[in-house]
GUKOLLUM-785183 format. One record per atom (N, C-alpha, C): residue in three letters; x, y, z; chain; atom name; residue number from 1. Coordinates in Angstrom, 3 decimals, padded with zeros to 6 digits. Last residue first. Layout:
# residues N
type ALA&X X&Y Y&Z Z&mol A&atom CA&seq NUM
...
# end
This chain:
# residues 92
type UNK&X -013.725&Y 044.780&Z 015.874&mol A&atom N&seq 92
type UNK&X -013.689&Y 046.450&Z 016.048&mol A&atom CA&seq 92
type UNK&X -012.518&Y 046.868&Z 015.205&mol A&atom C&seq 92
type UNK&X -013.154&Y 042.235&Z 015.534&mol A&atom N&seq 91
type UNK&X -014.458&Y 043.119&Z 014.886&mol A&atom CA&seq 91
type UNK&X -014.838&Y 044.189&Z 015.089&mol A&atom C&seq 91
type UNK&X -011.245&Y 041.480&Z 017.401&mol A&atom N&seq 90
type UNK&X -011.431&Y 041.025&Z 015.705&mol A&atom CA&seq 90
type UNK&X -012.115&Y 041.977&Z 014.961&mol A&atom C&seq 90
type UNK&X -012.642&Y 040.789&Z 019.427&mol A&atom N&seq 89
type UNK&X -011.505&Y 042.174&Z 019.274&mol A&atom CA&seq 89
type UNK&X -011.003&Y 042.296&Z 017.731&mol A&atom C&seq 89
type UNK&X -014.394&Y 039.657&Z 018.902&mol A&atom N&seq 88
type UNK&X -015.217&Y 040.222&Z 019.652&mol A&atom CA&seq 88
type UNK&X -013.664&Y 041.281&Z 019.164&mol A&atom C&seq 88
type UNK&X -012.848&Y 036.988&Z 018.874&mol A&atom N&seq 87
type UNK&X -013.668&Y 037.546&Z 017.671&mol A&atom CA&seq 87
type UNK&X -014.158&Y 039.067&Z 018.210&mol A&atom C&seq 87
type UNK&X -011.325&Y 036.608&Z 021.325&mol A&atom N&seq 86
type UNK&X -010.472&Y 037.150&Z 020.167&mol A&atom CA&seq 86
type UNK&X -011.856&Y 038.074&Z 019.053&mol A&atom C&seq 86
type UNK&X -013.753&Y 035.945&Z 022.688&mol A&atom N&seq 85
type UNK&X -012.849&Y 036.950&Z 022.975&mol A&atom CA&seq 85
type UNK&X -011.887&Y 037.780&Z 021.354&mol A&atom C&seq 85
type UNK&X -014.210&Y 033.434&Z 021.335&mol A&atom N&seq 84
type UNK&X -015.429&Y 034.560&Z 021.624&mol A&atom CA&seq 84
type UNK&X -014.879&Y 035.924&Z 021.757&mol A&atom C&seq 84
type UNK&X -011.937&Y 032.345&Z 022.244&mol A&atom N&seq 83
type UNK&X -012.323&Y 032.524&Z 021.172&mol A&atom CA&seq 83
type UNK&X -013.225&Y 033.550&Z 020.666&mol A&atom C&seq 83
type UNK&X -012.360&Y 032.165&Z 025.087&mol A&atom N&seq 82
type UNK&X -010.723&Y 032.827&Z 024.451&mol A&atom CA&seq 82
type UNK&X -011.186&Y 033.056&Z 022.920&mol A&atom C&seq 82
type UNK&X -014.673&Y 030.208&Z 025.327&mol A&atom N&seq 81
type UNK&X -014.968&Y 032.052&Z 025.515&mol A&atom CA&seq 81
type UNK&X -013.765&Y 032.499&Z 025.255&mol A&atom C&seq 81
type UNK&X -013.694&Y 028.060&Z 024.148&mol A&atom N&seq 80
type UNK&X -014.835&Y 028.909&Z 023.252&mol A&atom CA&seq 80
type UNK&X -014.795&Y 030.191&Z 023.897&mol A&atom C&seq 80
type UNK&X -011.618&Y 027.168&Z 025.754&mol A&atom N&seq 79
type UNK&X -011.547&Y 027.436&Z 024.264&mol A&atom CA&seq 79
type UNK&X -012.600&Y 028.381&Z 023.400&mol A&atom C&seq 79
type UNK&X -013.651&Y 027.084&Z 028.349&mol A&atom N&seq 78
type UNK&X -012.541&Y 027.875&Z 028.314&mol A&atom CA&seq 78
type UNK&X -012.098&Y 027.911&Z 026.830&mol A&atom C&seq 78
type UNK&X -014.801&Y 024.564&Z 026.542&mol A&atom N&seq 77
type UNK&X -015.906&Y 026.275&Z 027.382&mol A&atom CA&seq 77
type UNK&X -014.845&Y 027.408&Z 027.524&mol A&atom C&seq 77
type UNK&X -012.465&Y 022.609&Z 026.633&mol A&atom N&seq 76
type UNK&X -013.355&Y 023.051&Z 025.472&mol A&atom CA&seq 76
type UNK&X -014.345&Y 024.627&Z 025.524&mol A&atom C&seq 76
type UNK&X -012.100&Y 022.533&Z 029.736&mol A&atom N&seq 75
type UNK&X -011.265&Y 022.740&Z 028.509&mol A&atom CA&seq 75
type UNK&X -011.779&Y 023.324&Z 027.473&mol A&atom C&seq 75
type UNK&X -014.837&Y 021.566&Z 030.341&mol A&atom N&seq 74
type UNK&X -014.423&Y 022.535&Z 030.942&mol A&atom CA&seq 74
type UNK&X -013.503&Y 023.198&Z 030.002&mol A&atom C&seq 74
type UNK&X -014.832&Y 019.235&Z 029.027&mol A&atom N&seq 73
type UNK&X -015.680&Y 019.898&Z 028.641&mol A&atom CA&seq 73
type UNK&X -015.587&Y 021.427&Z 029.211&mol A&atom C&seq 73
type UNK&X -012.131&Y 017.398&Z 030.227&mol A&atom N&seq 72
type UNK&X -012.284&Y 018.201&Z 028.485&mol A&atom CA&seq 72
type UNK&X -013.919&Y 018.610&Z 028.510&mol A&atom C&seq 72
type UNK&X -011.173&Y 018.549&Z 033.267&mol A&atom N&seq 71
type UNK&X -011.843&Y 017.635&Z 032.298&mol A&atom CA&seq 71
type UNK&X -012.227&Y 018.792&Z 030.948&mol A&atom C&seq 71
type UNK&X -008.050&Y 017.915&Z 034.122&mol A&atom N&seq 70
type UNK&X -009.319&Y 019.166&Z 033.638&mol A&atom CA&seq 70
type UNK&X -009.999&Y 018.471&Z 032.841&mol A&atom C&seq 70
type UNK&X -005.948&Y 015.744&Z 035.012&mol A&atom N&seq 69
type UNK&X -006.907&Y 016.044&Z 036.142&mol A&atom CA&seq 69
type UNK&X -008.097&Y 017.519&Z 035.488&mol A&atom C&seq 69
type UNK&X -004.424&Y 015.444&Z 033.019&mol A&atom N&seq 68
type UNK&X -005.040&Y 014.932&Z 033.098&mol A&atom CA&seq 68
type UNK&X -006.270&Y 015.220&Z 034.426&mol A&atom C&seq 68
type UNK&X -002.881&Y 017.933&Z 033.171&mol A&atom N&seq 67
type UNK&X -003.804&Y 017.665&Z 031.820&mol A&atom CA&seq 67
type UNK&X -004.642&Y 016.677&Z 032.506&mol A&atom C&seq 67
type UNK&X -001.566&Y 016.947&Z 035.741&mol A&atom N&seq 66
type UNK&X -002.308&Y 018.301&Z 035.681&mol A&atom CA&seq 66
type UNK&X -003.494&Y 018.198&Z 034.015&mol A&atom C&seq 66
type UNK&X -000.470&Y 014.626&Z 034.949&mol A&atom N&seq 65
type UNK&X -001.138&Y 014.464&Z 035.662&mol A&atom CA&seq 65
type UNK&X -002.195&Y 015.955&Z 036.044&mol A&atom C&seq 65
type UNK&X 001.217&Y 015.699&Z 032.719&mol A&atom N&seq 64
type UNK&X 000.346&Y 014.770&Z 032.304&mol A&atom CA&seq 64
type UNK&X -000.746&Y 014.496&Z 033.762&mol A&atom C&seq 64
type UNK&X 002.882&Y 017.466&Z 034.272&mol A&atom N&seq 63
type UNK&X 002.087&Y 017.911&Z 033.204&mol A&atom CA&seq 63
type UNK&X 000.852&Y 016.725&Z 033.046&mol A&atom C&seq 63
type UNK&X 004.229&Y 015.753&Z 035.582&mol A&atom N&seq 62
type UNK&X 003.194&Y 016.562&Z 036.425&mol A&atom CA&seq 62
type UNK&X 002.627&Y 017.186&Z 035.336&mol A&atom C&seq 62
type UNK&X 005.344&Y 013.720&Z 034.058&mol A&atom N&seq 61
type UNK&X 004.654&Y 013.285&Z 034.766&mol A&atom CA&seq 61
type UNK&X 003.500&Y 014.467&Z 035.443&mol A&atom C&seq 61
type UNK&X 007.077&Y 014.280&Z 031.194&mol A&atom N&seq 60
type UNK&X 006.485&Y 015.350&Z 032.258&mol A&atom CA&seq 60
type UNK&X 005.770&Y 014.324&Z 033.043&mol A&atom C&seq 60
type UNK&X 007.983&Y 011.458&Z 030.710&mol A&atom N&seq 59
type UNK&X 009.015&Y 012.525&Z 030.503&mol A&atom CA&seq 59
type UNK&X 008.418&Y 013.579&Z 031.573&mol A&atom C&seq 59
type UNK&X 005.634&Y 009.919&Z 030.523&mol A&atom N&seq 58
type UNK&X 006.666&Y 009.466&Z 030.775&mol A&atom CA&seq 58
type UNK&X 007.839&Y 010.459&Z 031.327&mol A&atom C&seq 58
type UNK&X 003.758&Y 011.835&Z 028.814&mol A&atom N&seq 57
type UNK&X 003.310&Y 010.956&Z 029.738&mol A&atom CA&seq 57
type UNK&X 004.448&Y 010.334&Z 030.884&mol A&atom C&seq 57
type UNK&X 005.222&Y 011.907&Z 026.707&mol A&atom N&seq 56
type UNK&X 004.918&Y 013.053&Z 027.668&mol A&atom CA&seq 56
type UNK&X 004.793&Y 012.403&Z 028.608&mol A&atom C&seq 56
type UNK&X 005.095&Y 009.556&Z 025.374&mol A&atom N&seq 55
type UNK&X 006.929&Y 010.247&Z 025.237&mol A&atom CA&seq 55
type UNK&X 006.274&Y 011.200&Z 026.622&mol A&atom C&seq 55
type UNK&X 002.441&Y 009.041&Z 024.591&mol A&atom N&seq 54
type UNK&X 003.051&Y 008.402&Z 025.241&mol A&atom CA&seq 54
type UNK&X 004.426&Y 008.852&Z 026.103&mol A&atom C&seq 54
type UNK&X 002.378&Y 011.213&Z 022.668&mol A&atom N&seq 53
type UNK&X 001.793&Y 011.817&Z 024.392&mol A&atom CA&seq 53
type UNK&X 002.151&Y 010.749&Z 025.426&mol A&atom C&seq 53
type UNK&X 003.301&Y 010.756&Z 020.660&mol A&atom N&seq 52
type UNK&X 004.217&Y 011.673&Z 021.367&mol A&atom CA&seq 52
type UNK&X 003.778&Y 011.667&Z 023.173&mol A&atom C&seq 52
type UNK&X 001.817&Y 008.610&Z 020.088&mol A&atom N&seq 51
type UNK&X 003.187&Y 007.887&Z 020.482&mol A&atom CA&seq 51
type UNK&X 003.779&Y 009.097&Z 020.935&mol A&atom C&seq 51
type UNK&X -001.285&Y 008.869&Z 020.300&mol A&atom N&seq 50
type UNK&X -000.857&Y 008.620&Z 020.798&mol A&atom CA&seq 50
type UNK&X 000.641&Y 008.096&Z 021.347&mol A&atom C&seq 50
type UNK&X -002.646&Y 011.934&Z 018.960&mol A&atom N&seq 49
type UNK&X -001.770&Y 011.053&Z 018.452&mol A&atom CA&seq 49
type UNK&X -001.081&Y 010.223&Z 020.081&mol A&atom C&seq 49
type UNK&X -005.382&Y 012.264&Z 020.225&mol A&atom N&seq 48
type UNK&X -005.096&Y 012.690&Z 018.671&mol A&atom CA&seq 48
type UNK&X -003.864&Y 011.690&Z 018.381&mol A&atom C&seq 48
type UNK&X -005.803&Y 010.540&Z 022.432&mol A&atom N&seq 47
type UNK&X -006.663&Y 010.265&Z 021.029&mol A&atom CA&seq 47
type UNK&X -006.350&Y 010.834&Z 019.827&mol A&atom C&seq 47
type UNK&X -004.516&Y 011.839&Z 023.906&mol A&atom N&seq 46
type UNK&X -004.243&Y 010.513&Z 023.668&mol A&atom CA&seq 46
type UNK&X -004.485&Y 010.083&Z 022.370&mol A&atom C&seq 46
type UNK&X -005.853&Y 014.117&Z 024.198&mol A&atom N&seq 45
type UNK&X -004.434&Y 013.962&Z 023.454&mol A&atom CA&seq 45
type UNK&X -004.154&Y 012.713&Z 023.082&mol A&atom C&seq 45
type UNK&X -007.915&Y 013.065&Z 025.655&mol A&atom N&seq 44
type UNK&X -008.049&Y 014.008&Z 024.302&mol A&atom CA&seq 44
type UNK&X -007.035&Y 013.808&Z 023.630&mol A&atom C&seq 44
type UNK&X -006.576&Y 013.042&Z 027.703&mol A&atom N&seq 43
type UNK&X -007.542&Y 011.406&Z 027.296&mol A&atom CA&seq 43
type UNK&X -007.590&Y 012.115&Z 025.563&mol A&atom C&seq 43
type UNK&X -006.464&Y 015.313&Z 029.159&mol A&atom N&seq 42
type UNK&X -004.988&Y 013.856&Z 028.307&mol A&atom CA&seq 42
type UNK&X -005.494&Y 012.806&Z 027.914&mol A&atom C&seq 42
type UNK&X -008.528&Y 016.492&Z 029.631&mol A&atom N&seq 41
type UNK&X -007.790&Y 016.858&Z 028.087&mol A&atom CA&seq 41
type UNK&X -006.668&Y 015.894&Z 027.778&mol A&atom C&seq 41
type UNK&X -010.753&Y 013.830&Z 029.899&mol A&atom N&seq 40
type UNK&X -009.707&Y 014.822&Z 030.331&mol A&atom CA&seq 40
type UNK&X -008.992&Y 015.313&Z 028.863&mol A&atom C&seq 40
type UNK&X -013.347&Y 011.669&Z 030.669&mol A&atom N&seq 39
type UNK&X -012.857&Y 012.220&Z 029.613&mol A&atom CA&seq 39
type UNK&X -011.711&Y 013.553&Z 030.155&mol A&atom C&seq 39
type UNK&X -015.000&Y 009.300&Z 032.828&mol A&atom N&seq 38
type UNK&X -013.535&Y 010.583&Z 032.905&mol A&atom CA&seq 38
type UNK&X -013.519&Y 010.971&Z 031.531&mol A&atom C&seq 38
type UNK&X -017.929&Y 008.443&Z 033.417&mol A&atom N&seq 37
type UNK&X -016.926&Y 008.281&Z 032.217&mol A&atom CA&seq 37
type UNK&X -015.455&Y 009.432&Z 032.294&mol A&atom C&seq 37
type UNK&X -019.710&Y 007.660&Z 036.161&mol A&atom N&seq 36
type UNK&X -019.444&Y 008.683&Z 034.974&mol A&atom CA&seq 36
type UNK&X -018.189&Y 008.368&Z 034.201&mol A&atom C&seq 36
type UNK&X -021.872&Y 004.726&Z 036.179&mol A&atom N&seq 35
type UNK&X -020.559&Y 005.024&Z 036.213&mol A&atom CA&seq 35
type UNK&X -020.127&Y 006.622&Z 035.787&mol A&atom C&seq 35
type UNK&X -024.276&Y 004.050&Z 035.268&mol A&atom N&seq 34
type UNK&X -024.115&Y 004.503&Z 036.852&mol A&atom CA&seq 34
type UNK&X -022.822&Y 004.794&Z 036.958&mol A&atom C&seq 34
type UNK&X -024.890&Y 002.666&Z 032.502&mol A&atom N&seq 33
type UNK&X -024.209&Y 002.445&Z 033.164&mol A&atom CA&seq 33
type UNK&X -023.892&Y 002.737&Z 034.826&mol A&atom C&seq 33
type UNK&X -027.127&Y 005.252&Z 031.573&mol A&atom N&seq 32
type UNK&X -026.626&Y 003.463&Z 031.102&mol A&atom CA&seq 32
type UNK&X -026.052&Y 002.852&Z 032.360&mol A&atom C&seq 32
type UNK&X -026.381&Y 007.679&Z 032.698&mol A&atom N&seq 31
type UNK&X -027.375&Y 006.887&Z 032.908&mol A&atom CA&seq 31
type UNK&X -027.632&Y 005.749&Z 032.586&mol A&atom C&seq 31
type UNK&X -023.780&Y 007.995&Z 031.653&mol A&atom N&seq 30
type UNK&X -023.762&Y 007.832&Z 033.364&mol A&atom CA&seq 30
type UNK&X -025.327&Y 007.050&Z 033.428&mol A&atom C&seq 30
type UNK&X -024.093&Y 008.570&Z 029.174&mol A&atom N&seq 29
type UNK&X -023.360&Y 007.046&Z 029.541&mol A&atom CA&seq 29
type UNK&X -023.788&Y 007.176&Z 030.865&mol A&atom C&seq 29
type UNK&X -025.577&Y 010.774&Z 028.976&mol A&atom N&seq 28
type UNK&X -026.023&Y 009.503&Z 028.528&mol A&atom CA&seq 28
type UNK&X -025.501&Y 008.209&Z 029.221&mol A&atom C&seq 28
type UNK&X -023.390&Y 012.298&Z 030.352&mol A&atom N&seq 27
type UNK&X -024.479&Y 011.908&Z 030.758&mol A&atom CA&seq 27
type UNK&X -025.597&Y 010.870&Z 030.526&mol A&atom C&seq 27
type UNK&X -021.163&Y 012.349&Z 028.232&mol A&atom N&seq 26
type UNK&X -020.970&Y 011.297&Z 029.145&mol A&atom CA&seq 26
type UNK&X -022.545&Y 011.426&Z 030.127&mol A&atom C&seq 26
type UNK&X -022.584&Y 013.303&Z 026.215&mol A&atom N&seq 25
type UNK&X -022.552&Y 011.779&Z 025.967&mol A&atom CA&seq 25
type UNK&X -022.059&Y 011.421&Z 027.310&mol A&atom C&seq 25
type UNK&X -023.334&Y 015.796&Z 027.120&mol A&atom N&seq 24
type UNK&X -024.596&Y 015.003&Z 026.541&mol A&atom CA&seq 24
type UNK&X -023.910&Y 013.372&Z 027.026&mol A&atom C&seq 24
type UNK&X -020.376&Y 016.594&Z 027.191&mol A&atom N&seq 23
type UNK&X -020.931&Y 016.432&Z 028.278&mol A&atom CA&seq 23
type UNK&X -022.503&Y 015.756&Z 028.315&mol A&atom C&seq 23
type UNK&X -019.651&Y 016.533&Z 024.352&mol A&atom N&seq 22
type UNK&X -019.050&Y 015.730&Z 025.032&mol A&atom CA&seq 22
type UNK&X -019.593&Y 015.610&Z 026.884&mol A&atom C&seq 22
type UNK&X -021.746&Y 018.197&Z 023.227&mol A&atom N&seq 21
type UNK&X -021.488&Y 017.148&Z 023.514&mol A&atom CA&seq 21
type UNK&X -020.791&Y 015.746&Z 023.974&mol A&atom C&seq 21
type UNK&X -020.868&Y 020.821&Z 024.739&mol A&atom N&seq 20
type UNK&X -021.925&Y 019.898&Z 024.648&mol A&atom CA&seq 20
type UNK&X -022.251&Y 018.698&Z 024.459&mol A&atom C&seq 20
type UNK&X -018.202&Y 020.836&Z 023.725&mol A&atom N&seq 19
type UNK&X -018.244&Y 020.601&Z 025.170&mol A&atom CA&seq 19
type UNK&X -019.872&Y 020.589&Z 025.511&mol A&atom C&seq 19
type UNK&X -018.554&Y 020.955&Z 020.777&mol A&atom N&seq 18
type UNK&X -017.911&Y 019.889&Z 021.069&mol A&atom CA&seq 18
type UNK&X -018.215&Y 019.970&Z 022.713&mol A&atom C&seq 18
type UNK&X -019.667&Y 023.993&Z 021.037&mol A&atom N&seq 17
type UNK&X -020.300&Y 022.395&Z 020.570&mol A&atom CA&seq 17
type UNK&X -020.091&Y 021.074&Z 021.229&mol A&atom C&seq 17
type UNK&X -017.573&Y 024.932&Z 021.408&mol A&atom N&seq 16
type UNK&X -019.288&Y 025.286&Z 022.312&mol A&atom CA&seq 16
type UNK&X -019.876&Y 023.807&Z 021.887&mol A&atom C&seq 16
type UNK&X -016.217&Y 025.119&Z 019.546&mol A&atom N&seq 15
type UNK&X -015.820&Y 024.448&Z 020.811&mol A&atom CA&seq 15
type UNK&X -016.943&Y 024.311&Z 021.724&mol A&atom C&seq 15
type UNK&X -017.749&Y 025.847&Z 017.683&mol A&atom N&seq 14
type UNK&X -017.225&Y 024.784&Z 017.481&mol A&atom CA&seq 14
type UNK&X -016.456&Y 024.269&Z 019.000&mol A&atom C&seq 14
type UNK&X -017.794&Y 028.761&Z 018.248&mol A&atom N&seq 13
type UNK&X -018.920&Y 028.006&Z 017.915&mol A&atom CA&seq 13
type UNK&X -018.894&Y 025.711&Z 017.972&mol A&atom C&seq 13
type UNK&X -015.212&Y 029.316&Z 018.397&mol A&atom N&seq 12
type UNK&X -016.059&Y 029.482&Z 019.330&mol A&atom CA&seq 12
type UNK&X -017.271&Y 028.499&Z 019.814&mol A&atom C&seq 12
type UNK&X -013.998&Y 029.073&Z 015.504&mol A&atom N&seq 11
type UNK&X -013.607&Y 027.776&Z 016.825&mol A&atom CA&seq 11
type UNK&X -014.712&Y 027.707&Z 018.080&mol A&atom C&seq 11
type UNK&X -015.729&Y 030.813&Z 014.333&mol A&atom N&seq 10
type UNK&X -016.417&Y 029.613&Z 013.947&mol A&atom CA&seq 10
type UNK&X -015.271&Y 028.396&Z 015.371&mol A&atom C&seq 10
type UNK&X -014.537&Y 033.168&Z 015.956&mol A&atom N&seq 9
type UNK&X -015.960&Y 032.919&Z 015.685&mol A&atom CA&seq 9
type UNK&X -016.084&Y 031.246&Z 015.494&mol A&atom C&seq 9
type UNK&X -012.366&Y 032.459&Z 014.722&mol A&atom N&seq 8
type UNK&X -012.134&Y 032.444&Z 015.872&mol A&atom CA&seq 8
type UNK&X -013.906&Y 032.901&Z 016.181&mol A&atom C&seq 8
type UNK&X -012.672&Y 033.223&Z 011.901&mol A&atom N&seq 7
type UNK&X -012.023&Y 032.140&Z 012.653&mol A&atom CA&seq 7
type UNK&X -012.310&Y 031.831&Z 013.748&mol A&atom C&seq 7
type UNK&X -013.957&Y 035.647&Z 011.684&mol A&atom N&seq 6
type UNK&X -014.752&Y 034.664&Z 011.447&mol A&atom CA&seq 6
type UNK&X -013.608&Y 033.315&Z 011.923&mol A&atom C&seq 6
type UNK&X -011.893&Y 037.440&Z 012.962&mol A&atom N&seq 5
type UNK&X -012.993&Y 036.994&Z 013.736&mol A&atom CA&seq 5
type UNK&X -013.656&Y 036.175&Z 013.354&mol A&atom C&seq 5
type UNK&X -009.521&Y 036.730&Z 010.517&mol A&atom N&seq 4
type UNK&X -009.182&Y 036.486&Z 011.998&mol A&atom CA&seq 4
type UNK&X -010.854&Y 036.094&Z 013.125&mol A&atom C&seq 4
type UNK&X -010.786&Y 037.740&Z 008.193&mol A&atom N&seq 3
type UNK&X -010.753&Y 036.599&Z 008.515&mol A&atom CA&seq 3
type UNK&X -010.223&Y 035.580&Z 009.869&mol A&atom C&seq 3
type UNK&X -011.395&Y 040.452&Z 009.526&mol A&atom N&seq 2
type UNK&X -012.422&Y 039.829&Z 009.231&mol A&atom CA&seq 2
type UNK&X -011.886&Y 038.721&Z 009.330&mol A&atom C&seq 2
type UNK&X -008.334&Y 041.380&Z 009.403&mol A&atom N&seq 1
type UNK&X -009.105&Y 041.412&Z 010.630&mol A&atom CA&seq 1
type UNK&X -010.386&Y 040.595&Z 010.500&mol A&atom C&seq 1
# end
């Protein structure tokens, strides 16, 4: 049970993060530029491996267009409070 909440503790912490800064940087960029920057969770996937998500992309179209329409800082906030969650049931 401990090593379950410190897991899921430290994703918490770690997803909290990552959707900070991934929302810092595209604000940075919006002020450079005037453009905002899309980042999505299929932009995310893209980036981990791109030849399966290519295969998705192609194969699910409404998946890839639903991934692609949440943006990954939203994604990431929803990861941290499921996380927050688990730890929180972890530790009773």
């Amino acid at each position: 049970m401990r090593i379950r909440s410190l897991l899921a503790g430290t994703t918490a912490l770690a997803s909290l993060a990552g959707a900070a800064v991934t929302f810092l940087w595209q604000g940075i960029t919006y002020l450079q530029s005037s453009s905002w920057p899309k980042l999505s969770v299929a932009t995310a996937l893209r980036w981990l491996d791109g030849r399966s998500w290519a295969l998705l992309a192609r194969d699910w179209p409404e998946a890839y267009r639903t991934l692609d329409g949440i943006p990954l800082s939203l994604a990431l906030l929803g990861l941290a409070a499921v996380a927050y969650v688990v730890a929180k049931l972890g530790a009773d």
